[in-house]
N, C-alpha and C positions, 0 to 999 in steps of 0.2 A: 282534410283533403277530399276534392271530389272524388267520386266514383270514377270517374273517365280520364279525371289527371291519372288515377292508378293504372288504369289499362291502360293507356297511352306510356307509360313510362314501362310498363312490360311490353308491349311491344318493339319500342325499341331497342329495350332491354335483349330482346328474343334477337332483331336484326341483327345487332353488333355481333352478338354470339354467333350465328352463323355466318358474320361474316371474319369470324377470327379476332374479333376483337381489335381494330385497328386503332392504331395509339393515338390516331390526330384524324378527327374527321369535319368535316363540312356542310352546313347547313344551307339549302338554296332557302332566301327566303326574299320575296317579294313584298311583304306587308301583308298580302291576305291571313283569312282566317287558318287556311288551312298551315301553309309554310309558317305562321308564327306563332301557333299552337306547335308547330312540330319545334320550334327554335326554343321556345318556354320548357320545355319534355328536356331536349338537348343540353340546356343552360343548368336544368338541377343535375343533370349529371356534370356539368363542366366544371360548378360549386362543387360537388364532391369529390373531383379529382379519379372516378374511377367507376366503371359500371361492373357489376361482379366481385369488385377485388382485379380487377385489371385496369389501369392506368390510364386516363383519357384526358385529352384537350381539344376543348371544340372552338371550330371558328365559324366562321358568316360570310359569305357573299350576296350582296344586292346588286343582279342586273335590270341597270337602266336601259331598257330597249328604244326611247326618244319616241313612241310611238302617240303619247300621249301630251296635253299640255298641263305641262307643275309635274312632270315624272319626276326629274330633278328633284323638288322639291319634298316627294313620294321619298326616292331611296333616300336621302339624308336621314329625315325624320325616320325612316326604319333601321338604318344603321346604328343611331341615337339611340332606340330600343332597344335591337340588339345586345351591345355593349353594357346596357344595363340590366338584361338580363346574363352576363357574365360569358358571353363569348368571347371568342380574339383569338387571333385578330379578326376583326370585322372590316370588311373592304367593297366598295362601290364600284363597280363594274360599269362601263358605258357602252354598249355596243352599238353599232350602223346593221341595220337589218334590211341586206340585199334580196331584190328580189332573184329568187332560185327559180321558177315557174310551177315552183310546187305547190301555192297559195303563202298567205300572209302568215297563215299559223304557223307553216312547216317551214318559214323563213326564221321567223321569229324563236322558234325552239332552237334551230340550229346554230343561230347565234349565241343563244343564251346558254345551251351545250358548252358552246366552244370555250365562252369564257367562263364557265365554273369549271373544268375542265382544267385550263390554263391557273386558274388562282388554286385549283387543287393540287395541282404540280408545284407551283412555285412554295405552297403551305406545306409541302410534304401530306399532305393527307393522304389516308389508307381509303376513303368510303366518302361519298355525297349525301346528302341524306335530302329527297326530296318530298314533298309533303302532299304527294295525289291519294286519295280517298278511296274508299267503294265508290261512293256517286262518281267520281270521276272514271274507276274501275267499268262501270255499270256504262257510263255514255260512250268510253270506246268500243265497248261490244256493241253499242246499238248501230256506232258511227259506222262498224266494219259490216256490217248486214246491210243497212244500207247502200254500202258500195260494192255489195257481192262478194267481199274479200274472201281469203281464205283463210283453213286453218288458222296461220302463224296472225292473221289482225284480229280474227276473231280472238284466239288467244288473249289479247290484249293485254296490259303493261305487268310488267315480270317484280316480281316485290325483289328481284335483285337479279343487277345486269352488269356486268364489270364492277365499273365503283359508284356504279349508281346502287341507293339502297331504298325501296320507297318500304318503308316501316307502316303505315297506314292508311294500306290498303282495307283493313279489317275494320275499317273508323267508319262516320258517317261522315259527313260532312257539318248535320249538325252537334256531334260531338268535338268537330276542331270549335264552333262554334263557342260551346259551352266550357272547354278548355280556355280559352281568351278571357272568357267573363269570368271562371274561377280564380285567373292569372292576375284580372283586372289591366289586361291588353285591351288599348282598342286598334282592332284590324282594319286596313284599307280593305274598300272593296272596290272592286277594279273595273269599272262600268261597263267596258268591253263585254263582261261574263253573260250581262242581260241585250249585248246587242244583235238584236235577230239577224244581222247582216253575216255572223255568222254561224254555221252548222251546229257544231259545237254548243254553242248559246241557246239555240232553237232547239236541243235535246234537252239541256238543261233547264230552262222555262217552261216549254212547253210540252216536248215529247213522256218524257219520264215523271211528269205528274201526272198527264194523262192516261197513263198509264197503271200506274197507281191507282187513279181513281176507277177505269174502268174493268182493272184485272184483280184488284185488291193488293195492301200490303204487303211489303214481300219480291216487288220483281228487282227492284234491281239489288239484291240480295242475291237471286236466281240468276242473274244477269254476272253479277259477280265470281259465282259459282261454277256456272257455264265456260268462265272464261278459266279458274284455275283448272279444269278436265280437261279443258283443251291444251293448257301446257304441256299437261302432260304428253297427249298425243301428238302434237307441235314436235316437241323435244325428240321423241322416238324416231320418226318419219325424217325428220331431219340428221339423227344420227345416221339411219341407214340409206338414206339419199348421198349424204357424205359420201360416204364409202364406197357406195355403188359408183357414183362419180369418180373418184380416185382411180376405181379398180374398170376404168374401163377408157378415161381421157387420154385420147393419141395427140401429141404439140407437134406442130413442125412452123419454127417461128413464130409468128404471135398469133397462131392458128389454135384453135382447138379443133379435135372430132372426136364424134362418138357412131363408132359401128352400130348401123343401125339393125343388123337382125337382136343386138343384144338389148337394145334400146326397146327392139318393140315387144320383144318377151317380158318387160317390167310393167309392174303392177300401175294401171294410168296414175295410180297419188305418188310415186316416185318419180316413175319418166316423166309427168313435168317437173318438178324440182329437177331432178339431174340434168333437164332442157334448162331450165332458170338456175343453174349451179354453173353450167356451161360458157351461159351469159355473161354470167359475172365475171367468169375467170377472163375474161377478154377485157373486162373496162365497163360492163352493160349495168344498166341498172334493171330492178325489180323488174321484168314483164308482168302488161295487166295478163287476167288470163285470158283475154283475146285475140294478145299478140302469142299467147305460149299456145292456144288451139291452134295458132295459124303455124308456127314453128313444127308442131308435132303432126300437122296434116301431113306435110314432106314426105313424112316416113311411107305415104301410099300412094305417094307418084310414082311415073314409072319417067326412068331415063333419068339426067339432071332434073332439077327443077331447083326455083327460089331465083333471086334470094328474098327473104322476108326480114323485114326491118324491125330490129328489137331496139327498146327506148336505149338510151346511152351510148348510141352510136354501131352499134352489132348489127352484120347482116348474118344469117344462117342460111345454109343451102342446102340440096341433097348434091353430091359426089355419086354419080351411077357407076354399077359395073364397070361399063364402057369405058369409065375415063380411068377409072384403078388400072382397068389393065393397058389401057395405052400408054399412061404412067408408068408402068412396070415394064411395060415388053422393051424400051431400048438395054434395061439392061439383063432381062434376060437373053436377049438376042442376042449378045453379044460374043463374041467367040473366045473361048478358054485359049491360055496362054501355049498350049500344046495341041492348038487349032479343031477342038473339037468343042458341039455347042452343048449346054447345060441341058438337061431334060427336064422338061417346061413344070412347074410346079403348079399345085392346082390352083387355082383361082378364086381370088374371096366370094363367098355367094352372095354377098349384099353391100350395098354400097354405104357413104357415110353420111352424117348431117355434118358440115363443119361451120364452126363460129369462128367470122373475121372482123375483127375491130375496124372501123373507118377512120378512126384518127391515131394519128401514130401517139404511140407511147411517151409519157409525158419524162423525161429528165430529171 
């Protein structure tokens, strides 16, 4: 046995176990090197009925995205494989990959999400088991600096997210490589991967060996690295963004607000997240961080101001003073039942941001 079939099969070995050991899991495999290295890993435990001493059956899914011509002919021939390396059930997926305006890529995954997803449910599967690399690790960090992201993209992909499980992340890419040729698989390669048309492809051909060559061996390892520290930090920031959110979200209908003397006492790496927490709860999707600068500006107006338009259909605004308490006075003015009037209570000293959804709520 090679060296790398062993690590690859601890690795997995290692997933399962954190993820509980689930009794029926799922292989996304496309034909490439890396997904049918990881299906080869999968198939000798599915021969032996059991990873650990705990009880396992693996199946397959191949989605057809129609993006190419002979795709068709692609998933058969790997489902064909599949099957003979001892999965099952093994099932061909055909999905329509609508455009979302998020690019071709991010249409394309969420298709292909959806239905492993769907044949994971119908299989009863506990786990997905997909087969993204370091090098793959390595080019969404470079992807998310490129686009200024934060934290959470820098971060980049999680070796387990719900029932997603990606087992090798610790791999190279030329190690799925060398796994196929120990297996005596041969992998599609999926031409797309070398089309400079897109981003993605253009880190992988060109950015990350230039890199290589001109920083030395070693970065997208660093790269890799880089990304598991920031989970960490991701993870934290985001638990106490949570809370901070919770513990401070005022509803009235399909309104959010957040007071904002409270809001502007938090640390800037919270109050935007709790501004982008806020979003959400409305219907919003992700703000870049140029709509959440423009959101957080609010808080140093004076009087109302806004509203500012957040992706997903969210406007947000500031609520002054003034309008709280015009708001308020009809009913503290209002005369007690034994015709004497309330004594006026003190008055909030700062006004609020509120997020209101523009489309009504979906059915």
């Amino acid at each position: 046995m090679a060296p790398v079939v062993g690590t690859a099969r601890k690795a997995l070995q290692n997933a399962l176990a954190d993820a509980g050991f689930p009794a029926h899991v799922v292989v996304a495999c496309s034909g490439g090197p890396d997904s049918l290295a990881l299906a080869a890993v999968a198939g000798y435990f599915a021969r032996r009925g059991h990873v650990d001493g705990h009880p396992v059956t693996v199946g397959a899914v191949v989605v057809d995205h129609q993006l190419q011509p002979g795709s068709a002919d692609v998933a058969v021939r790997t489902a064909h494989t599949l099957k003979e390396l001892g999965l099952a059930p093994v099932e061909v997926r055909t999905v329509i990959v609508a455009p979302t305006g998020m690019g071709p890529e991010a249409a394309a995954r969420d298709a292909r999400h959806a239905a492993l997803e769907a044949a994971a449910a119908e299989q009863g599967a506990g786990a997905i088991l997909l087969g993204h690399t370091l090098d793959d690790q390595a080019e969404q960090v470079l992807l998310g600096l490129a686009r200024g992201s934060g934290t959470r993209s820098l971060a980049g992909m999680r070796p387990a997210r719900g029932m997603l499980l990606r087992p090798f992340l610790g791999l190279r890419r030329a190690d799925t490589l060398e796994i196929c040729h120990a297996e005596e698989l041969e992998p599609w390669h999926d031409p797309s991967n070398a089309d400079p048309a897109f981003a993605r492809s253009r880190t992988r051909v060109e950015v990350l060996p230039l890199l290589e060559e001109k920083l030395g061996p070693g970065v997208a390892e660093s790269l890799a690295r880089t990304a598991s520290i920031l989970q960490l930090d991701a993870d934290y920031l985001e638990d106490v963004a949570e809370r901070t959110f919770a513990a401070l979200a005022e509803r009235s209908g399909a309104d959010v607000s957040l007071p904002e003397e409270a809001l502007g006492e938090l640390a800037p790496a919270i109050r935007f997240r709790v501004i982008a927490k806020a979003a959400a709860d409305v219907g919003g999707q992700q703000p870049s961080y140029q709509r959440l600068l423009a959101a957080e500006a609010l808080l140093r107006r004076q009087g109302s101001a806004g509203p500012v338009e957040l992706p997903g259909g969210v406007s947000v605004y500031r609520l002054s003073l003034a309008q709280l308490q015009a708001a308020n006075r009809p009913a503290r003015d209002a005369a007690q039942p034994d015709g004497s009037f309330p004594v006026p209570r003190e008055a909030p000293r700062c006004g609020k941001l509120v997020f209101r959804p523009q489309k009504p709520p979906q059915n």
